[in-house]
N, C-alpha and C positions, 0 to 999 in steps of 0.2 A: 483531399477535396471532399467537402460536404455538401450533403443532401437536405432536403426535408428534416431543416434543423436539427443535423447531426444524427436522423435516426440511419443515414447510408454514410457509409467513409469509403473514399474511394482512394487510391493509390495517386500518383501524382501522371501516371500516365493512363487516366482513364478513357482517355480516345482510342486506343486501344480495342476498347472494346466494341465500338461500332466496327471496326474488320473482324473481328471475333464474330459477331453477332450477324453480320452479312452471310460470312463463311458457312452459316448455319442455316439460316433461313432460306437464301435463294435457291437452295437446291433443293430444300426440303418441298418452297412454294414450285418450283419449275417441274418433281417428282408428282406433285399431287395433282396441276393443274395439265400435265401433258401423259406421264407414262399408267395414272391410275384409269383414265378414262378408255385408253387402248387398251387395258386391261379386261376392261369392264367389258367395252365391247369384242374383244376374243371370247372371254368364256361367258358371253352374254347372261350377267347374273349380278349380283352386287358386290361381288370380291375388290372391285373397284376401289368403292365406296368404303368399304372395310377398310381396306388397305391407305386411301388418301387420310382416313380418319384416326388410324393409326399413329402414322406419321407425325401430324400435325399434333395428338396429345402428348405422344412424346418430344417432339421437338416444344413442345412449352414448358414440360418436365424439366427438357435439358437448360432450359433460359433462366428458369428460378432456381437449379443451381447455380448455376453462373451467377445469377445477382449475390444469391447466399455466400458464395466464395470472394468474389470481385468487393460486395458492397457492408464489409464484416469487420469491425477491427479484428486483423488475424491473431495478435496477441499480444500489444505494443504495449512495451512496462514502460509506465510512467516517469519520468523523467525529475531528479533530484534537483532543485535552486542551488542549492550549496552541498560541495563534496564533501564526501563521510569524514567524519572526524579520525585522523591515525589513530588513535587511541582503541574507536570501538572497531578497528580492521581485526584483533585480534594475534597470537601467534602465527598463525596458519599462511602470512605471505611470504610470497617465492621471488625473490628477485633474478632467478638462475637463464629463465629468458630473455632476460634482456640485456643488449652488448654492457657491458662496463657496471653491470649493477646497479645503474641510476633510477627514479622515480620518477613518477607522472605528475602531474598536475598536483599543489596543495599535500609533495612530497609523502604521496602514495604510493603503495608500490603496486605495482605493477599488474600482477597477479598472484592469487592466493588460493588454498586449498580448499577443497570442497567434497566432505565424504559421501559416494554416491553406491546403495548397496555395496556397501564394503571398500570401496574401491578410491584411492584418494586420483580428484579431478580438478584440474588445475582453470579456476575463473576469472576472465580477464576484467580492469578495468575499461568503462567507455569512457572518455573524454568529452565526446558531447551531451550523452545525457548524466556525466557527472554518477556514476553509480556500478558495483562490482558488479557483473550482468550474472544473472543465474545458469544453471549450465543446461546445455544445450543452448543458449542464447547467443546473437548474435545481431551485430547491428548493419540494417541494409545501408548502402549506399546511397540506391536509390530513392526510400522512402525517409533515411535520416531517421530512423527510429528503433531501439533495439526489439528485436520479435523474440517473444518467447518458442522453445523447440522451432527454429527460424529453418524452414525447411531449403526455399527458393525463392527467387523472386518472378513471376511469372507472368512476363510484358503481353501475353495474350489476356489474361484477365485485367490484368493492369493493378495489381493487387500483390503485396506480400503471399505468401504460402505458410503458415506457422500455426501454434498451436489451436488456433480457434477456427480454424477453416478448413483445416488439411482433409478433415473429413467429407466436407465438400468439397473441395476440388479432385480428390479422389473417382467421387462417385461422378461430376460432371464428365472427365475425364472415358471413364469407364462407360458413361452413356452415350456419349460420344461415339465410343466406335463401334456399341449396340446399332445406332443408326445409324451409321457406314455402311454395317453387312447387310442391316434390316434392305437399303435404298439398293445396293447393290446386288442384293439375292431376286426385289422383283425386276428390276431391270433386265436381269439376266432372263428370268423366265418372260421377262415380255419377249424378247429378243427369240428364245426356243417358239413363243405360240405364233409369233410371226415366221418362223422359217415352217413351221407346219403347217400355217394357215396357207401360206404364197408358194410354198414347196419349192423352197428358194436356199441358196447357201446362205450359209453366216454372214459374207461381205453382204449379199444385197440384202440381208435381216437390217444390218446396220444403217445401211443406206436409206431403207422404208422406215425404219425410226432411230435416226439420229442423236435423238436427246440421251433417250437409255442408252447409246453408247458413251457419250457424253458426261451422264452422268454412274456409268459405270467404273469410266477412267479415273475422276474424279474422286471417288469413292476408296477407289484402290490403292490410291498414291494418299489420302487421310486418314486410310486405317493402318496405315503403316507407322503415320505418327501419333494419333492416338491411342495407337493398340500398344504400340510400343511402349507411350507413357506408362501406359496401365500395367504393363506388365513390368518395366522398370521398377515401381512404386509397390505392386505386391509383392517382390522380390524384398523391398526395403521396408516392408512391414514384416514381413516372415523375420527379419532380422532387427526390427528396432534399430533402425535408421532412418536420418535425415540423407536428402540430396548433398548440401551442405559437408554432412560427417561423410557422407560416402567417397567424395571428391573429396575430402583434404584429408583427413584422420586415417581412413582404409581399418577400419575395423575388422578385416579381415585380416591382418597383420597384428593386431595384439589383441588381448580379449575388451566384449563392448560392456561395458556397465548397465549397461541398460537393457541389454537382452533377456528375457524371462523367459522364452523358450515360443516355439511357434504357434501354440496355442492363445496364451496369455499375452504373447504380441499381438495378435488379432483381436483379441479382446478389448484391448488397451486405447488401440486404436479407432475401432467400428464399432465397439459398444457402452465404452465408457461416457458418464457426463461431460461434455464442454464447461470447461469455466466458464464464469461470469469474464464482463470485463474487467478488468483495474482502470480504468477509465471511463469520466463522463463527459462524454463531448456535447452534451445539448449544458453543460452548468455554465452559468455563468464566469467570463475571467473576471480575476482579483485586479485594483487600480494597478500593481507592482508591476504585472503579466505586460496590462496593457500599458502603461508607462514604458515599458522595455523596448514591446515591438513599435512604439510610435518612436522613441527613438531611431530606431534603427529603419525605419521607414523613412526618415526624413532623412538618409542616404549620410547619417555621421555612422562612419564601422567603428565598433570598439571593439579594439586587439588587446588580446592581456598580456604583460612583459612577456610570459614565458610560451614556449610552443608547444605541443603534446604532439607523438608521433602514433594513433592506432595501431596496435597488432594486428587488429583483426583484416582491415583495409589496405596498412602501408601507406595511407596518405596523414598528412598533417593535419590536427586538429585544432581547434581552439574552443575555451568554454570560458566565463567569467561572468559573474551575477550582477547585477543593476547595483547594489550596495555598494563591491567592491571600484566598482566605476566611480561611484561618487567618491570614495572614500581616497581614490587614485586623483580625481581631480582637485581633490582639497588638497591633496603632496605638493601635486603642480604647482595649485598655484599659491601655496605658500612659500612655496622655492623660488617662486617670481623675486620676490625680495632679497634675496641672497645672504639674510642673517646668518645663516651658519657660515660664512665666509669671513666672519671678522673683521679685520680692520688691514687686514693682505689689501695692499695696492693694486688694480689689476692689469702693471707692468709687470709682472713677474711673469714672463711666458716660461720659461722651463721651468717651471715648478704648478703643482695642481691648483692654479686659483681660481681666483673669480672666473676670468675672462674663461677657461679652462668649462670650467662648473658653466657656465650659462650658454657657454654652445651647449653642453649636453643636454640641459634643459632643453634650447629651443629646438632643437633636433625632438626629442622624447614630445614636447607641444606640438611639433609639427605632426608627428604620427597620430594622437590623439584630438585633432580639429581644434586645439587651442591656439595657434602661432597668431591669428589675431590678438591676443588677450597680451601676450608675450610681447609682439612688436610694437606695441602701445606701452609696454611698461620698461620696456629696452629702451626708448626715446626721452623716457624721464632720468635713467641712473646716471647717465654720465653728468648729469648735472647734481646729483648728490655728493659721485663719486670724487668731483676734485676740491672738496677741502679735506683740509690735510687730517 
C-alpha cells in the first residue's frame, strides 16, 4: 500500500499499525499528563517537568522508527516478466529436493547451487515472481513478494522485516522497552514519595494513585515482550541470523555460512551501508504492466496449463506472462476449426476424433473465459460436418 506517491510502502496489513501506535502513545500521554505532575508536586521542583518531557521526545523518537521500519521497502527483489531461460541456469542445479526429480515452471529446475564463503548453498526457485531467489531470500506469504535477507514478517508494524529495515526495527524494538523501564522506574518512585509523603503502606500508596499502578502493570507484562524481542535479535546478530534461518535451518546444528564472528556480525549489521532499493515505485508502469492487471481486474483469471508447487510455502503456485496468454489464446482458437482432425467422421467414438478432440477443447475454453466463442462456433460445424 502506497503513500505520498510511492515515497511510504506499506505492507498490506497496515491498520495494524494504528494498535501499534495506540499501545504507545496512551500511556506515554496518560504518564505525562497524570503521574509527572504528582511528581512535580512531591518534590516540589521541576523533575516533573523534566520527566513529562523526556517521555514525550522519546516516545516521537520511537514513532519515526516505526515509520522507518513499517513505511520502507524492506528489500523486495523485483520480479522477472519471463522466467530465466534453462540455458543461462547454469550447471550448478539440483534437483535431489524435490520428490521424483521433476521441474518447475518453463522446466526449471528447482533449485541450484550457490557459492557462499566457501560454502555451496542451495537457492530455490519462486514461481510467482518468476526468478532463482538470492540466498538468504525468501518469499512472504503475506506481502507476495520475495525479501532479500527476509527475516519475519511482523503484523505489528505491518511491514516485511528484511534487509533494508532490519535495522530499524531492531532499534525501534530496543527503544521500546527503554520506555517501559523509563515509565515504570518513575511510577514506582511515585508510588515510594507517596507512601512517604501519607506514611501509609504500599496497598493505600496504590489506591492514592491508581494510575502509576496502572501503568506500572502495564509496563511490566510489555517489557517482557519487547525486551524479549531485543534480546532474541541480539542473540541472532551475535550469530548471523535470521528469525526465518533460526526457525527452519537451526544453524546451530551444522555450520552457518554467514557467520564472521561476533564482532564483524555487529558490524555487518548496525554499521554497515543499507542498499539502495531495486525498486522505483513512484516510475511510471509500462501499457504491458497495465494491460495485464486491467485484465485481470475485470474479474477474467488466467490460469497457465501447468501448476508449480512452492518450497518455500507448500502451497500451489501459478505465474504466466501477458504474451503467453495471448499466444495460448490464438491455439484456442485456432482449434476452434478442428483442421487438424481431417476428414475422420465424428462417429467414430472409440477412437480419438473429432468429437473426442472438441470436448477437450471446450472444457480447456471453458477454464479460460472463452466457452462463448466455442458455443457460437460448435452451432456452425455440424452443418459443415455432414457432407460427405
Amino acid at each position: 500500500i502506497f503513500f505520498l506517491g510511492g515515497r511510504l510502502i506499506f505492507g498490506p496489513d497496515v491498520r495494524s499499525l494504528i494498535a501499534t501506535v495506540c499501545l504507545i502513545v496512551i500511556p506515554v500521554i496518560i504518564f505525562a499528563a497524570v503521574v509527572s505532575p504528582q511528581l512535580a508536586h512531591g518534590y516540589q521542583n521541576q523533575i516533573g517537568g523534566w520527566v513529562a518531557s523526556v517521555s514525550i521526545i522519546f516516545t516521537a523518537y520511537i514513532l519515526v522508527l516505526l515509520l522507518l521500519t513499517s513505511g520502507r521497502d524492506p528489500g523486495i527483489v523485483p520480479r522477472n516478466s519471463h522466467p530465466p531461460e534453462p540455458e543461462d541456469i547454469g550447471e550448478s542445479s539440483n534437483l535431489s529436493d524435490w520428490p521424483g526429480g521433476q521441474h518447475g515452471s518453463a522446466g526449471l529446475p528447482l533449485t541450484k547451487d550457490v557459492l557462499v564463503n566457501g560454502v555451496l548453498v542451495k537457492v530455490k526457485y519462486c514461481h510467482t515472481c518468476m526468478l532463482y531467489r538470492p540466498p538468504r531470500c525468501s518469499h512472504c506469504s503475506i506481502c507476495n513478494n520475495c525479501i532479500e535477507r527476509f527475516d519475519h514478517h511482523c503484523p505489528w508494524v505491518g511491514q516485511c522485516i528484511g534487509k533494508r529495515n532490519y535495522r530499524f526495527f531492531l532499534m525501534f524494538v530496543s527503544s521500546a522497552t527503554v520506555l517501559c523501564i523509563y515509565v515504570f522506574t518513575f511510577c514506582w518512585v511515585n508510588i515510594g514519595k507517596t507512601m512517604d509523603t501519607h506514611e501509609c503502606t504500599f496497598g493505600r500508596a496504590i489506591l492514592k494513585s491508581p494510575i502509576s499502578a496502572i501503568l506500572m502493570l502495564y509496563t511490566f507484562v510489555a517489557v517482557w515482550f519487547v525486551g524479549g524481542l531485543t534480546s532474541f535479535h541480539l542473540y541472532l546478530i551475535s550469530t548471523n541470523q535470521t528469525t526465518y534461518e533460526n526457525f527452519r535451518y537451526r544453524y546451530d546444528r551444522r555450520s552457518n555460512p554467514y557467520n564472521r564472528g561476533l564482532v564483524q556480525n555487529f558490524i555487518e549489521i548496525l554499521c554497515s551501508r543499507i542498499p539502495s532499493s531495486r525498486n522505483n515505485f513512484r516510475a511510471k508502469a509500462n501499457e504491458d504492466s497495465a494491460a495485464f492487471a486491467s485484465t485481470l481486474s475485470m474479474g477474467r483469471v488466467l490460469s497457465p496449463p501447468k501448476m508449480s508447487v512452492d518450497l518455500e510455502m507448500g502451497t500451489k503456485r501459478q505465474a504466466v506472462g501477458a504474451e503467453d496468454m495471448e499466444d495460448l489464446h490464438s491455439q484456442i482458437g485456432s482449434s476452434m476449426g478442428l483442421e487438424r482432425c481431417g476428414t475422420e467422421p465424428p462417429h467414430f467414438v472409440g477412437r480419438k476424433g473429432c468429437s473426442e478432440i472438441a470436448s477437450d477443447i471446450e472444457t480447456f475454453a471453458e477454464e479460460f473465459g472463452m466457452d462463448n466463442k466455442f458455443t457460437e462456433r460448435k452451432k456452425i460445424e455440424p452443418h459443415t460436418n455432414d457432407n460427405p
